[in-house]
C-alpha positions as CSV (number, residue, x, y, z in Angstrom):
1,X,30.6,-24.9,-3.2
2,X,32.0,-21.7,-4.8
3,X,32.0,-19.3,-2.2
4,X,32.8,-16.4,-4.9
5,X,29.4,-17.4,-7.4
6,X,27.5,-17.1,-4.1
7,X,28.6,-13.9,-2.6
8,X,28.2,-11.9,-6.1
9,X,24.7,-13.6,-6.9
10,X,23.4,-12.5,-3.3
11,X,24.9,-8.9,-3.6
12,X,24.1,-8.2,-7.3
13,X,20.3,-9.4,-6.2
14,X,20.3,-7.4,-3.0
15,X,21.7,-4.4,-4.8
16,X,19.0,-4.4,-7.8
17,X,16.4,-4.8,-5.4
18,X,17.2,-2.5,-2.8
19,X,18.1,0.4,-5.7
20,X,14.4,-0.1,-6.8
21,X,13.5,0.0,-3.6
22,X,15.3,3.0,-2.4
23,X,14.5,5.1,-6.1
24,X,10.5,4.6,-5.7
25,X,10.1,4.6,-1.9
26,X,13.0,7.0,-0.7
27,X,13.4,7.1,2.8
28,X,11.6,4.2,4.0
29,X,14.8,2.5,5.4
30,X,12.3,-0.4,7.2
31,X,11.6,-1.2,3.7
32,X,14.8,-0.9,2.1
33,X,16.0,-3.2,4.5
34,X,13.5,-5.7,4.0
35,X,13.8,-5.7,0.1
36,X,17.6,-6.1,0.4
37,X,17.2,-9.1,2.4
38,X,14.6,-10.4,0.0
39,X,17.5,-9.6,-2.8
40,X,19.7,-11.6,-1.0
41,X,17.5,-14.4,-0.5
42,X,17.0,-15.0,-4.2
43,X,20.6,-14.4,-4.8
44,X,22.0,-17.1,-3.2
45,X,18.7,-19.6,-4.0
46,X,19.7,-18.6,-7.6
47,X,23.6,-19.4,-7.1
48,X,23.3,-23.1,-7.7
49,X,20.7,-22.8,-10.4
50,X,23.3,-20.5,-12.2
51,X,26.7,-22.8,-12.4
52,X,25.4,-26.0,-11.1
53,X,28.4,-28.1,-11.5
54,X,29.8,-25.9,-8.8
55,X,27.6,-26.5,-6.3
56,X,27.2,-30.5,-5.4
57,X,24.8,-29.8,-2.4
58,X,23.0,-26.7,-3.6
59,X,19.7,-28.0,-2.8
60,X,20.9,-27.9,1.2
61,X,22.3,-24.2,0.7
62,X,18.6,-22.7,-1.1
63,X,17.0,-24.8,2.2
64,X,19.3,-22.8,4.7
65,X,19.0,-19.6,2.5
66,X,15.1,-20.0,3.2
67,X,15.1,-21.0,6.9
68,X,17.2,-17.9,7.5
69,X,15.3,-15.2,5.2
70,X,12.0,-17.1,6.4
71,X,13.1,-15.9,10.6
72,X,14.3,-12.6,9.0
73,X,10.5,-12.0,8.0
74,X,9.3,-13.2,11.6
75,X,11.5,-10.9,13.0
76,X,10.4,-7.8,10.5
77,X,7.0,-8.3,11.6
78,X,7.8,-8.6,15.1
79,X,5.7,-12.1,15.8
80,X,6.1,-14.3,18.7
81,X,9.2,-16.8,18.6
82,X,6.7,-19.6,17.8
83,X,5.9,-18.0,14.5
84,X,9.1,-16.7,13.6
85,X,11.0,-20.4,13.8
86,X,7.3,-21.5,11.5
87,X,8.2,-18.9,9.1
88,X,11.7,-20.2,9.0
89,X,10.6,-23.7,8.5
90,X,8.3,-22.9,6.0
91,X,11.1,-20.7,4.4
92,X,12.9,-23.7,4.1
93,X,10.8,-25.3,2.0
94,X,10.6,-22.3,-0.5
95,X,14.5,-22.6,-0.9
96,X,13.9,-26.3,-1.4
97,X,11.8,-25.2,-3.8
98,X,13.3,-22.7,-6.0
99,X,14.6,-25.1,-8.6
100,X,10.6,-24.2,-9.8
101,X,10.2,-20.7,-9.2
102,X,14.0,-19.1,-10.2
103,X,13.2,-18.7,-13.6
104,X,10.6,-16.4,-13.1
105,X,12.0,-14.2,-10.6
């Protein structure tokens, strides 16, 4: 795993989002936040799409990217702990799922 390809995919993401973001809905930091964190979600799903002969497991890195931004929207929305870890799980299986849906982000 290239640790370099990662980090600049997740921050490139999280910075285009979060300028859009912070442009057309100045001052709502809740939301800035949130689309930042969405940024960096696709960012690193999209890291092993991008130079796949880097990554040999990147299917197991877009699962834990989605676990983790799936209990970052739990906790967002404030639910119950419950809900949060089935957000995660079903987070999980959007990352496993990105090789269908990067090319359209």
């Amino acid at each position: 795993m290239d640790l370099r390809i990662t980090i600049y995919c997740a921050l490139s993401f999280a910075v285009i989002f979060g300028l859009f973001s912070f442009v057309f809905y100045f001052g709502d930091w809740y939301r800035l936040g949130f689309v930042a964190a969405f940024g960096l979600f696709f960012g690193i799903c999209s890291a092993p799409e991008i130079e796949p002969k880097k990554f040999k497991q990147g299917w197991l890195l877009q699962i834990a990217a989605g676990f983790i931004a799936g209990l970052l929207v739990g906790v967002f929305f404030n639910l119950e702990i419950g809900l949060i870890f089935s957000c995660g799980i079903i987070g999980g299986f959007v990352g496993r799922l990105t090789p269908m849906w990067i090319r359209y982000v």
